[in-house]
C-alpha positions in Angstrom: 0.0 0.0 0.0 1.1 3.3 -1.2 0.4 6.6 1.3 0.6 10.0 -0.1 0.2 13.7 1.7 -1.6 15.9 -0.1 -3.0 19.4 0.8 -6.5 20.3 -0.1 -7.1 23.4 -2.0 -9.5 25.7 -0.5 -10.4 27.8 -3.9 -12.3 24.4 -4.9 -14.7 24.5 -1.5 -18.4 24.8 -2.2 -19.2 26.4 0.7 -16.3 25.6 3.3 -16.2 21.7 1.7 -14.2 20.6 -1.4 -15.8 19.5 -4.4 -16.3 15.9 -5.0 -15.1 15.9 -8.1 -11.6 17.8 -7.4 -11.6 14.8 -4.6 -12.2 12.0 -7.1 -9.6 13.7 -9.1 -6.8 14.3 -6.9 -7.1 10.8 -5.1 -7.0 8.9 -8.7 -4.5 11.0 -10.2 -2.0 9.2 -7.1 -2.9 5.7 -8.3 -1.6 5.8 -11.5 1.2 3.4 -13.5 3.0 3.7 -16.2 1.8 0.3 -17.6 -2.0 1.4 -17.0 -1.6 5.5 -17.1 -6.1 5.7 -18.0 -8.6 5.7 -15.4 -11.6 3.8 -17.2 -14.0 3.5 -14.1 -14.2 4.6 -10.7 -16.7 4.7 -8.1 -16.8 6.5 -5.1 -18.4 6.7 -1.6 -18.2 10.0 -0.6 -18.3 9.1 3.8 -17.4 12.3 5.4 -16.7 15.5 4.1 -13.1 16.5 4.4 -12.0 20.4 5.0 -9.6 22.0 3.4 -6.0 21.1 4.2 -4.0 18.3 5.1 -4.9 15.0 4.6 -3.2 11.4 3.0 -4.2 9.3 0.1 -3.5 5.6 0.5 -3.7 3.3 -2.7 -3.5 -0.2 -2.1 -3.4 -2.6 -5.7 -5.8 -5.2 -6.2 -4.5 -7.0 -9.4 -3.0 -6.4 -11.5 -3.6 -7.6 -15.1 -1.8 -7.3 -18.3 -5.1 -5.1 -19.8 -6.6 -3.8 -16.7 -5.2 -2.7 -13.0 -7.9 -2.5 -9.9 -7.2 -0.4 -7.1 -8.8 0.6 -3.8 -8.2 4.4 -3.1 -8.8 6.3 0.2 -9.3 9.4 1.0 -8.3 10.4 5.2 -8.2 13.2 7.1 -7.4 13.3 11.0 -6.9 9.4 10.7 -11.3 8.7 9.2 -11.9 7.7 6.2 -13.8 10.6 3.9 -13.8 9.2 0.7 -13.2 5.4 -0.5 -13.5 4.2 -4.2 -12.5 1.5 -6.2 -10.6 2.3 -9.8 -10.3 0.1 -12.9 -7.2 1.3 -14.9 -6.0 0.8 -18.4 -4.9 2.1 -21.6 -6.7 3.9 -24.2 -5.5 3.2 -27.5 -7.4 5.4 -29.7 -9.6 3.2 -31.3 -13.1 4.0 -33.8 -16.1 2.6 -32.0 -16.7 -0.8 -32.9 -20.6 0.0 -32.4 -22.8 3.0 -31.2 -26.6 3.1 -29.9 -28.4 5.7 -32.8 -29.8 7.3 -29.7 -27.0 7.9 -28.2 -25.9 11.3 -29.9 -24.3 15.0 -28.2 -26.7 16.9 -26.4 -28.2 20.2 -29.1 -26.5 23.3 -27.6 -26.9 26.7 -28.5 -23.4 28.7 -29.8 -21.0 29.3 -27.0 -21.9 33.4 -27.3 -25.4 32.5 -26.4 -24.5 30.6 -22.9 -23.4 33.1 -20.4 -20.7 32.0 -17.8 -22.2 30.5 -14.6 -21.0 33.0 -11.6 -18.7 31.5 -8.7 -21.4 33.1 -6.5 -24.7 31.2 -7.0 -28.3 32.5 -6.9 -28.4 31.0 -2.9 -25.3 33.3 -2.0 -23.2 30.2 -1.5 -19.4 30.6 -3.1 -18.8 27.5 -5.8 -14.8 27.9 -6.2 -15.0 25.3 -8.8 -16.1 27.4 -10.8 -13.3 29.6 -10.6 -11.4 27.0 -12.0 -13.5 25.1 -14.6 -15.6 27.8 -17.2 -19.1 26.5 -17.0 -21.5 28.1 -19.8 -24.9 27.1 -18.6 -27.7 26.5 -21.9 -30.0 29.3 -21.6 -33.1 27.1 -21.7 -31.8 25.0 -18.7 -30.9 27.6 -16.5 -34.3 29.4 -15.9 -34.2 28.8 -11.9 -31.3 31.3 -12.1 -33.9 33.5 -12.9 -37.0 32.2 -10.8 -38.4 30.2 -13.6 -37.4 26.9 -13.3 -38.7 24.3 -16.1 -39.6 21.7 -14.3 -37.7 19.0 -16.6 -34.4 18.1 -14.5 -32.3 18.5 -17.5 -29.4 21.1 -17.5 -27.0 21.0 -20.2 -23.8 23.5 -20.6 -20.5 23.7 -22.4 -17.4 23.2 -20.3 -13.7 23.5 -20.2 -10.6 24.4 -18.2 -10.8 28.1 -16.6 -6.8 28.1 -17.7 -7.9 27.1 -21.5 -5.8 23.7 -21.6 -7.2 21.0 -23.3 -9.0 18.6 -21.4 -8.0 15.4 -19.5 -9.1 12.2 -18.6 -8.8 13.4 -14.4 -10.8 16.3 -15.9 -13.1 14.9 -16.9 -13.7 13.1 -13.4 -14.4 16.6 -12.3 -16.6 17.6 -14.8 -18.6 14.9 -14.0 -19.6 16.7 -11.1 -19.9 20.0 -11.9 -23.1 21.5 -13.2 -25.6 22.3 -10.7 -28.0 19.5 -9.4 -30.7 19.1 -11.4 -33.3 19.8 -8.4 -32.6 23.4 -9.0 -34.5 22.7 -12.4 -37.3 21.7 -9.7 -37.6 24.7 -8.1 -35.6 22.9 -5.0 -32.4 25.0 -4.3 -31.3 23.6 -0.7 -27.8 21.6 -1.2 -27.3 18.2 -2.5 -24.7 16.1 -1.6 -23.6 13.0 -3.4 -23.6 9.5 -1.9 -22.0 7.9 -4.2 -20.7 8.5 -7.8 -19.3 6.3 -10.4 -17.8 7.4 -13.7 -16.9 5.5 -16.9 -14.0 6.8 -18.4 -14.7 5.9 -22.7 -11.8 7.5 -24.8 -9.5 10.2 -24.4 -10.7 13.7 -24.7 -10.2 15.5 -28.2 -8.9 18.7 -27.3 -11.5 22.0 -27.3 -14.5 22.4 -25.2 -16.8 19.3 -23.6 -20.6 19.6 -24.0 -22.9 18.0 -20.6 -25.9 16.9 -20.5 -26.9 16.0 -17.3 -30.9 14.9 -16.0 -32.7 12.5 -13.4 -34.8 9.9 -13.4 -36.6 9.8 -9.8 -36.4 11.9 -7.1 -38.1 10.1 -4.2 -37.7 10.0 -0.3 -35.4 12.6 -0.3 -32.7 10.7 -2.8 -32.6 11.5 -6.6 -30.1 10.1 -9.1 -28.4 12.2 -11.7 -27.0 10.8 -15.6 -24.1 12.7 -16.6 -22.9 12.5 -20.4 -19.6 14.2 -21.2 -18.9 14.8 -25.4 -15.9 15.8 -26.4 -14.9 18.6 -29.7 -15.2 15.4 -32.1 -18.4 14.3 -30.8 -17.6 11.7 -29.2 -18.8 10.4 -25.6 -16.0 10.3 -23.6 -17.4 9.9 -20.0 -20.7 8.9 -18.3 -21.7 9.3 -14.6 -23.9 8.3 -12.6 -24.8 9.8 -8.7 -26.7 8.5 -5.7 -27.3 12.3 -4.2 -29.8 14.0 -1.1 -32.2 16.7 -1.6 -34.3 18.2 0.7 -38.2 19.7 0.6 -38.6 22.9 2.0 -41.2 22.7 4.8 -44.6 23.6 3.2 -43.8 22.5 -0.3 
């Protein structure tokens, strides 16, 4: 088993917390090798929220296979456990598809122009430093609870990149994964949602240029929703789906 220290960057708190998906980053960029340099899946329990600071990440190898490496990676701070997930690595080689679902096609976005930049600053007052560090340009027609007119779908959808302009990366794309708003806001619900669990599939690497999100759920029901995350890349390609296991709350009187 591998330990490393590692010092958690405030400027990525929602609130006071880091963002899940700078965790899920930074803990599966440490597990890594040469021989299997591509995360391809990766779920995560997300058991405590850490603060910013110091903390460790310990990856301990399961197998390891001449195609495909399994890992167990942990997240502590003060000696607990605050996030655990298990990684497949591999190697992407580049390949065509060898088949694709006619459904499954990019989300229809409107020009980058017409998608104004989602504020660090939020409509509740709460500060979202991720966004200071990914640009997030939010589909007009998705966004209405900014606005007080939610659409009651659970669909938002946005354009994404790097705040820094580099191209896109696989550990990237594990925070992207994570980081348009939940679609309850689409419900009119605005109170915070924290994720259970998430997983992420990992399909190709990234085609440099902006990533288009589509993100909806399914059910929302005793105070649990799911959220579908597709990630497409410049070529039009999917390179990442996510699912979540996340809370939500009902104000009192709704």
């Amino acid at each position: 088993m591998q330990t490393h220290p590692i010092e958690l960057d405030e400027s990525w708190s929602i609130g006071t917390k880091p963002h899940g998906g700078y965790l899920l980053a930074s803990m599966i960029g440490l597990a890594m090798d040469d021989d299997h340099p591509h995360p391809m899946a990766v779920s995560a329990h997300y058991l405590n929220s850490p603060d910013a600071g110091a903390a460790e990440v310990t990856v301990e190898r399961l197998r390891t296979g001449r195609s495909v490496a399994s890992s167990r990676v942990r997240l502590l701070q003060d000696g607990a456990p605050r996030v655990e997930a298990l990684l497949s690595s591999g190697r992407f080689s580049g390949a065509e598809p060898y088949w694709s679902s006619p459904s499954s096609v990019p989300p229809a976005m409107p020009p980058l122009e017409d998608c104004p930049r989602a504020p660090a600053v939020g409509p509740t007052g709460l500060r979202v430093g991720q966004l200071e560090h990914n640009e997030l340009r939010i589909d007009p027609a998705t966004a209405g609870w900014a606005v007080g007119a939610p659409a009651k779908v659970a669909e938002v959808r946005a354009w994404l990149r790097r705040d820094d302009g580099d191209d896109p990366s696989l550990l990237d794309l594990l925070v992207f994964a994570d980081a348009l708003p939940p679609v309850t806001f689409d419900l009119g619900l605005m109170g915070w949602v924290p994720t259970v669990e998430l997983t992420v599939l990992l399909r190709a690497l990234p085609a440099p240029g902006w990533i288009r999100a589509v993100q909806r759920a399914r059910l929302l029901q005793d105070g649990w929703l799911d959220e579908e995350c597709e990630l497409w890349d410049s070529e039009d390609r999917l390179v990442a789906q996510a699912r979540q296991l996340a809370g939500y709350r009902v104000p009192k009187g709704d």
